[in-house]
N, CA, C and O atoms as a DFTB+ gen file, in Angstrom:
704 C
 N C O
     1  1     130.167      84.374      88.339
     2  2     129.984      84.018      86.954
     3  2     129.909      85.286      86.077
     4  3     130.713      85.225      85.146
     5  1     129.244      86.310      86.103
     6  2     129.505      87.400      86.068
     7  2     130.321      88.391      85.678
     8  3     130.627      89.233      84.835
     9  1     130.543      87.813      86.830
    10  2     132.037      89.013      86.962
    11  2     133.400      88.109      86.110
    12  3     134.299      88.697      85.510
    13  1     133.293      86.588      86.229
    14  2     134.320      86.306      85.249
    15  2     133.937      86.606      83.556
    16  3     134.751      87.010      82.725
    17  1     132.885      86.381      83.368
    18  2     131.912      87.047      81.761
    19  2     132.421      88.290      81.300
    20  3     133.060      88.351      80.249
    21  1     132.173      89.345      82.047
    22  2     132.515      90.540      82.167
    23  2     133.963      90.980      81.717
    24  3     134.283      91.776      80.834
    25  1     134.832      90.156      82.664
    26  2     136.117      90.269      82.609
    27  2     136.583      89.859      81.184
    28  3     136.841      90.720      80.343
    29  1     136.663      88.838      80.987
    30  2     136.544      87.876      79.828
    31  2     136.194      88.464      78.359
    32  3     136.839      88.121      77.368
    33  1     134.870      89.591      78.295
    34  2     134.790      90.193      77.235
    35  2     135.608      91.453      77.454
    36  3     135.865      91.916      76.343
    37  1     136.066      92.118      78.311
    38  2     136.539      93.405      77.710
    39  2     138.060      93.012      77.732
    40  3     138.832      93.606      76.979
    41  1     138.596      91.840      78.736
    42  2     139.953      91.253      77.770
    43  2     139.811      91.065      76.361
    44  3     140.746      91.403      75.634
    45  1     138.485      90.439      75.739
    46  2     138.636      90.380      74.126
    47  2     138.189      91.308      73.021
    48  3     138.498      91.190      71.835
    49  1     137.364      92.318      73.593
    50  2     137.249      93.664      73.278
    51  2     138.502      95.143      73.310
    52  3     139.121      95.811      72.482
    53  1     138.412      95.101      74.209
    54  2     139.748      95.674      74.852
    55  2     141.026      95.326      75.328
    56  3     141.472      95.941      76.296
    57  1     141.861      94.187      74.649
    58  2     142.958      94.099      75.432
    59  2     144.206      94.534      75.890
    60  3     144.957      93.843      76.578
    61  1     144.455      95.793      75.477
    62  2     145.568      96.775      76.102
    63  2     144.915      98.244      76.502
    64  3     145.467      99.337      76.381
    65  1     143.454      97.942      77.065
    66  2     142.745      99.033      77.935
    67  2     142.717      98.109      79.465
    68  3     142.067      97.131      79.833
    69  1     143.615      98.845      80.017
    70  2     143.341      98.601      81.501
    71  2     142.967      99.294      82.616
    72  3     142.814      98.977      83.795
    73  1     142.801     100.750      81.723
    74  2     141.949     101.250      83.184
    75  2     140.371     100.531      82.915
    76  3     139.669     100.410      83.919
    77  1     139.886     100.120      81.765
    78  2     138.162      99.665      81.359
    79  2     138.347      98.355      82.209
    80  3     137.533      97.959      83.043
    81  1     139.685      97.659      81.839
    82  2     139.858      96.661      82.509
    83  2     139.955      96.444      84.132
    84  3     139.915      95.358      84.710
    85  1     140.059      97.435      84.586
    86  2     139.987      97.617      85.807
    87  2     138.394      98.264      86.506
    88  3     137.791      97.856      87.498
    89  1     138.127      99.111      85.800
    90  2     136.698      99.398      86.056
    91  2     135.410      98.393      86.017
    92  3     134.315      98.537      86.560
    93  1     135.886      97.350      85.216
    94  2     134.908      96.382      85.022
    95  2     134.986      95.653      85.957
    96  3     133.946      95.213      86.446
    97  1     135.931      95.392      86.355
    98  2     136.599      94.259      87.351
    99  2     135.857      94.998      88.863
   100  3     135.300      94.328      89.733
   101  1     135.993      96.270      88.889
   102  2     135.380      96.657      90.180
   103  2     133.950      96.998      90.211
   104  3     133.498      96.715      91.320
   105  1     133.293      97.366      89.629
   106  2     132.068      97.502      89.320
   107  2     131.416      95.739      89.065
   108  3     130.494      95.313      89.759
   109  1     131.809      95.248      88.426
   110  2     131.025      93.395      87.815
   111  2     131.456      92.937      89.629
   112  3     130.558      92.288      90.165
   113  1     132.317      93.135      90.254
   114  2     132.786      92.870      91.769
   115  2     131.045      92.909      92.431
   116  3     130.592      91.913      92.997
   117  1     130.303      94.048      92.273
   118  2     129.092      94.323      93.054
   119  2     128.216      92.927      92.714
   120  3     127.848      92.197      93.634
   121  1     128.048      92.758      91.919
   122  2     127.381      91.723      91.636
   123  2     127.152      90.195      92.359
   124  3     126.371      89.273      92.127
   125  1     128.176      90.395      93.298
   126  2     128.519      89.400      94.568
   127  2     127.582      89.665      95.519
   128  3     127.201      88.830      96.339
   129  1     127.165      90.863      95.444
   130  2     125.954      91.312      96.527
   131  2     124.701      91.193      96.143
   132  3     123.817      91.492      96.945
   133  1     124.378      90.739      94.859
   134  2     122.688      90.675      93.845
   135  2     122.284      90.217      95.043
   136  3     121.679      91.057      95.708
   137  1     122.461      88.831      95.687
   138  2     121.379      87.815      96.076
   139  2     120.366      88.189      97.645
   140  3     119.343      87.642      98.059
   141  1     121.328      89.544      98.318
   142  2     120.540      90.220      99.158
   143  2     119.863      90.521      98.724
   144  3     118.916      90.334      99.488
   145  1     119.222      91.322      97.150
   146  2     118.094      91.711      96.701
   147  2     116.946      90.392      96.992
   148  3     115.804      90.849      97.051
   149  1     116.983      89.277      97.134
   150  2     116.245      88.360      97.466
   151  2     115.386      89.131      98.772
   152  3     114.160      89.239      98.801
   153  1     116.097      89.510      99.574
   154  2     115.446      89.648     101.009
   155  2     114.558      90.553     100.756
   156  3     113.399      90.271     101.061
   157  1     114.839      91.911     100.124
   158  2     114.148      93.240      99.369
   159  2     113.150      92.397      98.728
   160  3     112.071      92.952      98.934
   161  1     112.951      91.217      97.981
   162  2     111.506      90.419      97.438
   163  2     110.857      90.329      98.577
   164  3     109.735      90.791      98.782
   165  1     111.375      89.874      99.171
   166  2     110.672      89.247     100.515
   167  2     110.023      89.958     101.170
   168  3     108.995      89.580     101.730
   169  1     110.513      91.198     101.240
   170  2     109.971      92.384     102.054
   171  2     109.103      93.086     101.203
   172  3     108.359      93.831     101.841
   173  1     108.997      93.104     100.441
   174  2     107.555      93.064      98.919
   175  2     106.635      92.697      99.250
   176  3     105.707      93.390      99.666
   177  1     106.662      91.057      99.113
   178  2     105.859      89.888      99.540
   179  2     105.121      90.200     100.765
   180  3     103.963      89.901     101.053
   181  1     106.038      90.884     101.467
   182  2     104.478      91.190     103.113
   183  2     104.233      92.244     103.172
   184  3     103.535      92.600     104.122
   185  1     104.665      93.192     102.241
   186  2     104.166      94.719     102.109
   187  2     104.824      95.320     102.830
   188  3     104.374      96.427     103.126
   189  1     106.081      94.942     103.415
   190  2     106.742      95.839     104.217
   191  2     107.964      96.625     103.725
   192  3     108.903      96.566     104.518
   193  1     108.239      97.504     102.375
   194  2     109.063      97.532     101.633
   195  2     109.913      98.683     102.278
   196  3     111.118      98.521     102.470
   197  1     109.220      99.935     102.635
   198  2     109.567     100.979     103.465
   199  2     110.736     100.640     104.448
   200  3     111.476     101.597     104.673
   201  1     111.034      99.528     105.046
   202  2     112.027      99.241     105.700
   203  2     113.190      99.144     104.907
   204  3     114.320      99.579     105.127
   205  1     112.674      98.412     103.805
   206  2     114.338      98.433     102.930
   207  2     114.471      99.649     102.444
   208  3     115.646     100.013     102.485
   209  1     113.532     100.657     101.870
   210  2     113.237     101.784     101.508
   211  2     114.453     102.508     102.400
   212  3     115.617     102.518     102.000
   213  1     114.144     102.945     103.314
   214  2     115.091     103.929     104.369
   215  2     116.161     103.333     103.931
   216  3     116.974     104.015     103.308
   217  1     116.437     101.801     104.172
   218  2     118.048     101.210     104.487
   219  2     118.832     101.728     102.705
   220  3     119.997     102.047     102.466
   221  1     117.822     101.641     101.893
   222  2     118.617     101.525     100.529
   223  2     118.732     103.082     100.512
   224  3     119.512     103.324      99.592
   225  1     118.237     104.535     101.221
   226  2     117.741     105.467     100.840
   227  2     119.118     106.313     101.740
   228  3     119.710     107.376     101.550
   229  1     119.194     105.549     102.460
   230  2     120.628     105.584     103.957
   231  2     120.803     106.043     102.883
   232  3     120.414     107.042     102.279
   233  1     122.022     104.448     102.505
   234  2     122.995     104.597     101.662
   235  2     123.444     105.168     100.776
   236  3     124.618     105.383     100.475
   237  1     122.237     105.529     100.165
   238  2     122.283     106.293      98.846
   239  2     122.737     107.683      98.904
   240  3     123.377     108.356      98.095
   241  1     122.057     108.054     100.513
   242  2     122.643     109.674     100.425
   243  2     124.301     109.835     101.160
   244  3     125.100     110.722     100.859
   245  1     124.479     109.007     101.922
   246  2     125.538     108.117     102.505
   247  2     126.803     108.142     100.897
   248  3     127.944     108.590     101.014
   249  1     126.425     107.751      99.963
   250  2     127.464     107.854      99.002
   251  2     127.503     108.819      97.785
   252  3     128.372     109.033      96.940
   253  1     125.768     109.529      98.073
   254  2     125.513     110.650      97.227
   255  2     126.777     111.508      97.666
   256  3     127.537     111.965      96.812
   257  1     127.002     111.738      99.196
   258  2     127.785     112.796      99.761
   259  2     129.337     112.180      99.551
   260  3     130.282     112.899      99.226
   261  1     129.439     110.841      99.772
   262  2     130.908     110.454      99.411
   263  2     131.475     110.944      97.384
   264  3     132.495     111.091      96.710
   265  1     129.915     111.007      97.246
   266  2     130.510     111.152      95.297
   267  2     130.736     112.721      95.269
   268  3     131.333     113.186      94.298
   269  1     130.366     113.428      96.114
   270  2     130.281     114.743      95.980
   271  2     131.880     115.161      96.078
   272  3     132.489     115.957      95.363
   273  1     132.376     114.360      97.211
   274  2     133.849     114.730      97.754
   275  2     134.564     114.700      96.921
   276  3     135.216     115.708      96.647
   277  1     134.704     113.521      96.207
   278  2     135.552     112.896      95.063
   279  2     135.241     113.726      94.292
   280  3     136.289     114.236      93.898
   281  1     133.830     114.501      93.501
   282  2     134.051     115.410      92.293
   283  2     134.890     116.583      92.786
   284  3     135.478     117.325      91.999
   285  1     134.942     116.773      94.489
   286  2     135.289     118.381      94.737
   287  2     137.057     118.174      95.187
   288  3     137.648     119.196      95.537
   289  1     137.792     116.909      95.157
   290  2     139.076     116.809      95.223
   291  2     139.247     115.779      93.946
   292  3     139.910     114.748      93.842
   293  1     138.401     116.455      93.031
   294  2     138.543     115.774      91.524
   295  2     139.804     114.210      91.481
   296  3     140.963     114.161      91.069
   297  1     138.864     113.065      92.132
   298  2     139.441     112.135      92.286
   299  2     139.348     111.153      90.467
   300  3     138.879     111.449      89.368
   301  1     139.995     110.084      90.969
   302  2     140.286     109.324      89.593
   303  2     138.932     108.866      89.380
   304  3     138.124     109.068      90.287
   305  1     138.400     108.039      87.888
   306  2     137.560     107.311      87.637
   307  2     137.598     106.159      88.744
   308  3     136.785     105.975      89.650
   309  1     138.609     105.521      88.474
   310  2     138.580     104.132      89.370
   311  2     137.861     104.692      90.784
   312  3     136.936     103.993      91.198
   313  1     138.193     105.847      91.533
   314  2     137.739     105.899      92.730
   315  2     136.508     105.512      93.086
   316  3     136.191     104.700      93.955
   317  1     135.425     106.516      91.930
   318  2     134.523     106.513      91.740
   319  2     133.558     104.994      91.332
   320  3     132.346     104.806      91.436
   321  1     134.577     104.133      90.879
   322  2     133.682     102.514      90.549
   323  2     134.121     102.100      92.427
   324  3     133.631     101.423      93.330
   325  1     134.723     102.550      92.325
   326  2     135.256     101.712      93.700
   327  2     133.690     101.999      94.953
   328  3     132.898     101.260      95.540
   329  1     133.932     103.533      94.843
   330  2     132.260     104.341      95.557
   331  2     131.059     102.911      94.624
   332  3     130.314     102.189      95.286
   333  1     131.116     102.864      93.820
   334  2     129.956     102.343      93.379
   335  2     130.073     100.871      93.792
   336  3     128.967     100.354      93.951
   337  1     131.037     100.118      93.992
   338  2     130.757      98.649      94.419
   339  2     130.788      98.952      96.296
   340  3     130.609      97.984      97.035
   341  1     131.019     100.292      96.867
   342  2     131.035     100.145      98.131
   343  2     129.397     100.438      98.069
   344  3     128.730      99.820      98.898
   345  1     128.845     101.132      97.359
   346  2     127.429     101.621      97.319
   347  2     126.484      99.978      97.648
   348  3     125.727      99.614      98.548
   349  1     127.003      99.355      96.452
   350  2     126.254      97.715      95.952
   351  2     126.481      97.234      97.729
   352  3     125.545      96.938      98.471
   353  1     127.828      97.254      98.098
   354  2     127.967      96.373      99.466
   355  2     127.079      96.906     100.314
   356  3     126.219      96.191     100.827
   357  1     127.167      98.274     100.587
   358  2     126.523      98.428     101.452
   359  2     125.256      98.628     101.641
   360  3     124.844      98.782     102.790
   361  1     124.427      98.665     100.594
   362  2     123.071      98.284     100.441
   363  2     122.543      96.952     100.608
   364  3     121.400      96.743     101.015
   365  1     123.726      95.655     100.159
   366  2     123.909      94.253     100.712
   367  2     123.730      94.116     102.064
   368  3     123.051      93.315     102.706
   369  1     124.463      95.045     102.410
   370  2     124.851      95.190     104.034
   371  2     123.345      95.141     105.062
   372  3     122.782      94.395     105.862
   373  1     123.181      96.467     104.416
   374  2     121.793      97.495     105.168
   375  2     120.726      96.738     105.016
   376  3     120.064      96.634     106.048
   377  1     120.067      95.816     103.514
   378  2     119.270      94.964     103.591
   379  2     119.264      94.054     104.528
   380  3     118.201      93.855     105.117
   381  1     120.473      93.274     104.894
   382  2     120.629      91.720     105.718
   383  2     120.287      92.717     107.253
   384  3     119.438      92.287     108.034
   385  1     120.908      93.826     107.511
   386  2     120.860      94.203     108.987
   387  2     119.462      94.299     109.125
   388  3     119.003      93.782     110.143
   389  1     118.521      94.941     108.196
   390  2     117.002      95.458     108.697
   391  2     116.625      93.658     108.777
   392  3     115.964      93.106     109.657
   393  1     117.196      93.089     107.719
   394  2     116.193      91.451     107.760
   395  2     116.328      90.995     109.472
   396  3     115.401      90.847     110.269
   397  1     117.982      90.815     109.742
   398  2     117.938      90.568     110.890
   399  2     117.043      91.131     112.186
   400  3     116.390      90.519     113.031
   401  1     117.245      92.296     112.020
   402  2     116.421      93.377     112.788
   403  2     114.844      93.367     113.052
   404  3     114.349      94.255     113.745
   405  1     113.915      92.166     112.389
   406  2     113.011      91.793     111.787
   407  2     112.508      90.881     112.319
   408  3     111.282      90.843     112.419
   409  1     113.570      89.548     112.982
   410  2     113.694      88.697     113.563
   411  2     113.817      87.413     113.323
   412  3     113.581      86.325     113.848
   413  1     114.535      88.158     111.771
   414  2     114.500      86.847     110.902
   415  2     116.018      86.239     111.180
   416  3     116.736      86.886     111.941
   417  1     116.421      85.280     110.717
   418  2     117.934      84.860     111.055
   419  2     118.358      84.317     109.458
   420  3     117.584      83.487     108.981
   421  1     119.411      84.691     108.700
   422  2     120.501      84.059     107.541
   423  2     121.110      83.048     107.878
   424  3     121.463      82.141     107.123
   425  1     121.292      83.122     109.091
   426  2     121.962      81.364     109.208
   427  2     120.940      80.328     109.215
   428  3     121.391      79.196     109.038
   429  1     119.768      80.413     109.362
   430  2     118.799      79.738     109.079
   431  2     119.034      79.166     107.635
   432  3     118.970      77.947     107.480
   433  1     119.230      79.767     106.859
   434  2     118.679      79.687     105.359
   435  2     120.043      78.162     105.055
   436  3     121.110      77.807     105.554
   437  1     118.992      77.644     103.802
   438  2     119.811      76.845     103.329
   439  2     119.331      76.508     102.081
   440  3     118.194      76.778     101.695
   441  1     120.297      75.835     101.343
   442  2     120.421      75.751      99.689
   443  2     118.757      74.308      99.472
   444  3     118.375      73.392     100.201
   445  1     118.441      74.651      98.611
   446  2     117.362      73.220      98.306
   447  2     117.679      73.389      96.774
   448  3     117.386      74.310      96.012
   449  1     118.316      72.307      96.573
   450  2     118.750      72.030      94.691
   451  2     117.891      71.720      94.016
   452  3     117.964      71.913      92.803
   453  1     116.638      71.052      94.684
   454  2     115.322      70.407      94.311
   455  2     114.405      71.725      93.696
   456  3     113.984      71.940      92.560
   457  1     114.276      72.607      95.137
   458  2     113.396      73.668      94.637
   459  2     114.405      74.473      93.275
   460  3     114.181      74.376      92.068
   461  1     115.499      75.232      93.930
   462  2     116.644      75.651      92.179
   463  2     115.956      75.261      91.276
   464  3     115.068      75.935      90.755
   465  1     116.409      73.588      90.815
   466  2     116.032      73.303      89.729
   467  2     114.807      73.456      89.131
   468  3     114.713      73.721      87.932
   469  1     113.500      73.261      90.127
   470  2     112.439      73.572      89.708
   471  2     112.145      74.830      89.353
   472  3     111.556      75.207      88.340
   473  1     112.583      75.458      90.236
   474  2     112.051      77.253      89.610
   475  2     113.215      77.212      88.389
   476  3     112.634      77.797      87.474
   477  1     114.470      76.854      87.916
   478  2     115.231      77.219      87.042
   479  2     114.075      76.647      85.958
   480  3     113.419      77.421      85.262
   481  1     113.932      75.318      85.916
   482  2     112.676      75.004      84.520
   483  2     111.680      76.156      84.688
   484  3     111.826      77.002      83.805
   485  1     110.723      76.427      85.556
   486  2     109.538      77.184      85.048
   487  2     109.944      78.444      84.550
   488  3     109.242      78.927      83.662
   489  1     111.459      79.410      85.147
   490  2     111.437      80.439      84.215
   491  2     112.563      80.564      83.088
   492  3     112.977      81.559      82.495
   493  1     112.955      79.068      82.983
   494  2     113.498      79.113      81.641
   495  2     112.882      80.431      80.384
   496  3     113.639      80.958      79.569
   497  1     111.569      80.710      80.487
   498  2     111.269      81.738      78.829
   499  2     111.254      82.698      79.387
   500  3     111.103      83.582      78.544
   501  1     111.364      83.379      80.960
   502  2     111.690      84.909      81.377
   503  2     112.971      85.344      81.511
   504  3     113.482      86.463      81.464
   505  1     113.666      83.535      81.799
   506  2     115.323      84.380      81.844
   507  2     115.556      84.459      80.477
   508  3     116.349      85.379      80.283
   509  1     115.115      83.727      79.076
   510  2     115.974      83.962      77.841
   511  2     115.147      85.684      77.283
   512  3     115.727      86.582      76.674
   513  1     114.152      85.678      77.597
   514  2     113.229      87.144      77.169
   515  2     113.690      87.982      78.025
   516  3     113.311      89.060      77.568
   517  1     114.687      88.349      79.673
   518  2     114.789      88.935      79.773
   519  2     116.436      89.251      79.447
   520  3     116.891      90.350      79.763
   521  1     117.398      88.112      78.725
   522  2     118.401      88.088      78.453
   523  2     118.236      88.924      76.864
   524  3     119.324      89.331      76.459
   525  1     117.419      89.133      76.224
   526  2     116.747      89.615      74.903
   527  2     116.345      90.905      75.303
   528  3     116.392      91.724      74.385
   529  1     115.993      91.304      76.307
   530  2     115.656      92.735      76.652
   531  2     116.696      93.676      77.279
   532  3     116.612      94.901      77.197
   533  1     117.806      92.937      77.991
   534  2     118.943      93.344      78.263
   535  2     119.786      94.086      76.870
   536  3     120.239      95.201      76.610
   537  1     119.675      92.582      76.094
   538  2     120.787      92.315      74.904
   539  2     120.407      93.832      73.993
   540  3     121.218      94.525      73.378
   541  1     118.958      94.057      74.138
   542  2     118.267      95.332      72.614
   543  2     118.541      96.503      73.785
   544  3     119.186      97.435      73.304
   545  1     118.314      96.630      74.762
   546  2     118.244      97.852      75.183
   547  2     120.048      98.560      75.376
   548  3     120.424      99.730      75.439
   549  1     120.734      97.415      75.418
   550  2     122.524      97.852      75.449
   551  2     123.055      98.071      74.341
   552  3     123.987      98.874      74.369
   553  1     122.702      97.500      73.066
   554  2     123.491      97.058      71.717
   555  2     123.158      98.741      71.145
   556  3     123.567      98.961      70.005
   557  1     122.821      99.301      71.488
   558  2     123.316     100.487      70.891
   559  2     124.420     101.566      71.617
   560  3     125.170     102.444      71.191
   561  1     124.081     100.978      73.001
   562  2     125.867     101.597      73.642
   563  2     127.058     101.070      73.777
   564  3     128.133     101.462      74.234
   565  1     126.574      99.881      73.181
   566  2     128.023      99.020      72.996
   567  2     128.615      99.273      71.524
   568  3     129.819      99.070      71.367
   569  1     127.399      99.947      69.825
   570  2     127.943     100.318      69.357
   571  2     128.591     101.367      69.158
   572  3     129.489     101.455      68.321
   573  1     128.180     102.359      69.963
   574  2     128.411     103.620      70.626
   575  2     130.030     103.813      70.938
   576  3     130.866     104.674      70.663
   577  1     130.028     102.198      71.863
   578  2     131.354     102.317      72.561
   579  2     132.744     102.204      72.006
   580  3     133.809     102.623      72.460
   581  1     132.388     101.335      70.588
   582  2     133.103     101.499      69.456
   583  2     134.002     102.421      68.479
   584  3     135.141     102.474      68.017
   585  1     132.594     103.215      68.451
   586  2     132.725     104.785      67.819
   587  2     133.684     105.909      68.676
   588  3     134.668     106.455      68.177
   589  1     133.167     106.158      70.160
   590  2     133.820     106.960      71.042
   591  2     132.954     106.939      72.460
   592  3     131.759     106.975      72.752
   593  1     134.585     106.837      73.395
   594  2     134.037     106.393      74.470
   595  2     133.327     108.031      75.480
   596  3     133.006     108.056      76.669
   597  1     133.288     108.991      74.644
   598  2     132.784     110.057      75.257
   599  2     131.907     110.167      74.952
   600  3     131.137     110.528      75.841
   601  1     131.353     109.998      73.716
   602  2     130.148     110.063      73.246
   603  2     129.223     108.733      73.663
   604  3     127.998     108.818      73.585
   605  1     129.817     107.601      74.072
   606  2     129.107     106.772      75.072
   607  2     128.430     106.664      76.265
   608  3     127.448     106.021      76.636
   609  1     129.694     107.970      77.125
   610  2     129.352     108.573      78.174
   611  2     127.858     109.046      78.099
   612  3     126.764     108.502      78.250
   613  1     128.293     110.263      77.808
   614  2     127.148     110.964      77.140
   615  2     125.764     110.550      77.148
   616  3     124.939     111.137      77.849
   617  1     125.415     109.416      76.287
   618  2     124.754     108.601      75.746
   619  2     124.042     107.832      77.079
   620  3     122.818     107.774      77.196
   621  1     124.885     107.310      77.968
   622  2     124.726     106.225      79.370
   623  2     123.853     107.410      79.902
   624  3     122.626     107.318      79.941
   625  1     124.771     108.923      80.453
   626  2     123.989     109.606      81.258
   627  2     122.782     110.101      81.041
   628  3     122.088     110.501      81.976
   629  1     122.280     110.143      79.450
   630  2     121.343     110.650      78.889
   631  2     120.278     109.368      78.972
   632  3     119.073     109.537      78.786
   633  1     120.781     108.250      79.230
   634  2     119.364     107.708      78.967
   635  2     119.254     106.876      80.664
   636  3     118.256     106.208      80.935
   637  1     120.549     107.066      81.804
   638  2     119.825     107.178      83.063
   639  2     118.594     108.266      83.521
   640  3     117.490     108.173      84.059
   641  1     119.319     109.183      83.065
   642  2     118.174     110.616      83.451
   643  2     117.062     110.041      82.885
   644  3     116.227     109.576      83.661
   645  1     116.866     109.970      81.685
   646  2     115.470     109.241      80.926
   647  2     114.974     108.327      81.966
   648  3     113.915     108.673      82.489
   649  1     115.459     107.343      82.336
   650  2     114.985     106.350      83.049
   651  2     114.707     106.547      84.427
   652  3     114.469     105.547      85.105
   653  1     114.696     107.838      85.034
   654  2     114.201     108.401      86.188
   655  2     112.292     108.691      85.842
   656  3     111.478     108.922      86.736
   657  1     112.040     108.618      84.713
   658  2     110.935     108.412      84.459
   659  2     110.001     107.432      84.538
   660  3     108.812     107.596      84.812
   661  1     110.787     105.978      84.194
   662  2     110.177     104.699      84.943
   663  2     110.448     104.383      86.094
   664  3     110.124     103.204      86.239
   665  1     110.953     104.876      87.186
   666  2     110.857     104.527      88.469
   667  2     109.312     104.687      89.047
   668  3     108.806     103.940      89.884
   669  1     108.706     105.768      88.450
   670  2     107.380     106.321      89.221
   671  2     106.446     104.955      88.890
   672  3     105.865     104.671      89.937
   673  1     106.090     104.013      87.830
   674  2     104.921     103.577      87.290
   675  2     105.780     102.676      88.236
   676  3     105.335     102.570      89.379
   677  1     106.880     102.041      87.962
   678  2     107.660     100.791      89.040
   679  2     107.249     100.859      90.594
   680  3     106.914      99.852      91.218
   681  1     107.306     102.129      91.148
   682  2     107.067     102.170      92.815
   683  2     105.275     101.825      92.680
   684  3     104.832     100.959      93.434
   685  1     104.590     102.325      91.992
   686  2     103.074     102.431      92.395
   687  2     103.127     100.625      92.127
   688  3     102.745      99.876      93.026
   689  1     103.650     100.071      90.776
   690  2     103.039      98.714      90.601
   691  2     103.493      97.893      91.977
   692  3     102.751      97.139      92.607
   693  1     104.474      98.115      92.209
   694  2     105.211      97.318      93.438
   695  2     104.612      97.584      95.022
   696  3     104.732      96.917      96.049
   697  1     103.934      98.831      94.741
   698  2     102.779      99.053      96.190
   699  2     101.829      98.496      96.037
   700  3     101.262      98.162      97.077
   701  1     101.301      98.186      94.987
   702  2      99.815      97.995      94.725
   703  2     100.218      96.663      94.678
   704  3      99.392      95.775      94.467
């Protein structure tokens, strides 16, 4: 759903940009992997987070070193979204292997439409407040993106670095 959304606006934003059009398409692709983050709750829930910790921490240096290559045989953009939805998979990946590893089983699992629906009513006012916190914290790089797409750049990398600052209060609340 997503990933057709995605697609859908930068066809009507952009429609004779196809490398954006292509970057979106591979990057909004990761998003097929969100619902392993479920298991990463789970592993919250019993305090055992450190396991996903390593598996997500693998990967990370696992494609830290694959991004390194690509800057040093100065590969294309696309390569680089491509590194980033292999990043999303394989953190998909590494989560389900430690779950298994755990002694838990995925083929176990199954859909309950009953429970869905119920949790979809109770957080009906966190998904529209957090669809409102999404919407204010982007709308200035989307007007950004308007203006110039370098100075957007720019802008993205400047306020990831910033946001290496809320990871710290995030890890302590999520231990505690």
């Amino acid at each position: 759903m997503v990933l057709l959304l995605a697609v859908t606006a930068v066809l009507l934003l952009y429609p004779k940009d196809s490398l954006t059009l292509w970057l979106v398409e591979i990057v909004a692709a990761g998003t097929m992997f969100q619902p392993f983050e479920t298991i990463n709750f789970w592993f919250q829930s019993q305090v055992q987070s450190k396991y996903i910790a390593v598996a997500k921490n693998s990967v990370s240096l696992l494609v830290a070193g694959i991004r390194i290559g690509l800057i040093l045989v100065q590969a294309s953009v696309i390569a680089f979204a491509g590194v980033t939805l292999a990043d999303v998979a394989l953190v998909g990946l590494a989560i389900a292997l430690v779950y298994q590893n755990k002694g838990n089983n995925l083929k176990l699992w199954r859909v309950s439409w009953q429970r869905g629906k119920k949790l979809l009513q109770e957080s009906g006012q966190l998904v529209v407040s957090s669809w409102a916190i999404f919407i204010y914290s982007k709308i200035d790089l989307i007007m950004l993106g308007f203006v110039d797409k370098t100075e957007s750049g720019y802008y993205t990398v400047a306020v990831k670095l910033s946001e290496i600052c809320d990871v710290l209060p995030l890890i302590i609340a999520s231990s505690i």
